[in-house]
C-alpha positions in Angstrom: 0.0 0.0 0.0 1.4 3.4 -1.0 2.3 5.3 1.9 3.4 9.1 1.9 7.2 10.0 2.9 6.9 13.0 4.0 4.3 14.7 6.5 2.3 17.5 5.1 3.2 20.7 6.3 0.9 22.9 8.6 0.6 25.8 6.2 -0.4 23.6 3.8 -2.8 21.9 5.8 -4.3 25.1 7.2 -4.5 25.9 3.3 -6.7 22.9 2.4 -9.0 23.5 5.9 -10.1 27.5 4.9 -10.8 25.8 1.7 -12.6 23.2 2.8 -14.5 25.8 5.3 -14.8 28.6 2.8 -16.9 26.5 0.7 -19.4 25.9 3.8 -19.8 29.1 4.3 -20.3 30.0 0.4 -23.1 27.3 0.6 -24.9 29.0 3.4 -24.7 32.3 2.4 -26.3 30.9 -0.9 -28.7 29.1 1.4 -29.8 32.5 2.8 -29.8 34.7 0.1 -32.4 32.0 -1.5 -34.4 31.6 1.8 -34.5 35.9 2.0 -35.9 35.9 -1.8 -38.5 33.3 -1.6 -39.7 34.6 2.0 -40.1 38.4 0.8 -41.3 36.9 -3.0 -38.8 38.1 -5.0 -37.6 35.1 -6.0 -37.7 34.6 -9.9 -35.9 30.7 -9.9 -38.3 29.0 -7.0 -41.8 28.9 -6.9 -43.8 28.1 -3.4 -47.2 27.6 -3.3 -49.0 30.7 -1.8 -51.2 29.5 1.4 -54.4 31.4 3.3 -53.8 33.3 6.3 -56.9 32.3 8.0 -55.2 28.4 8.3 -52.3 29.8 10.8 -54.9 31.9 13.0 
């Protein structure tokens, strides 16, 4: 089984972390710019269902 020879640096492996985690946060930003359209209606890529009022009273 192949087997690195070297350990991986820190920097590089702090690198590859803020990437992983920058990607997260990118998805959740996205996430909550889609939720803030669809919830005021301005969304033009998602359609919900409109619902009565008098049902949640």
């Amino acid at each position: 089984m192949a087997v690195p020879k070297k350990r991986t640096s820190l920097s590089k492996k702090h690198i590859r972390r803020n990437i992983w985690k920058g990607r997260g946060y990118q998805a959740a930003a996205k996430a909550l710019s889609l939720a803030k359209s669809i919830s005021t209606g301005h969304s033009k890529s998602f359609f919900v269902r409109q619902t009565s009022n008098k049902a949640l009273e």
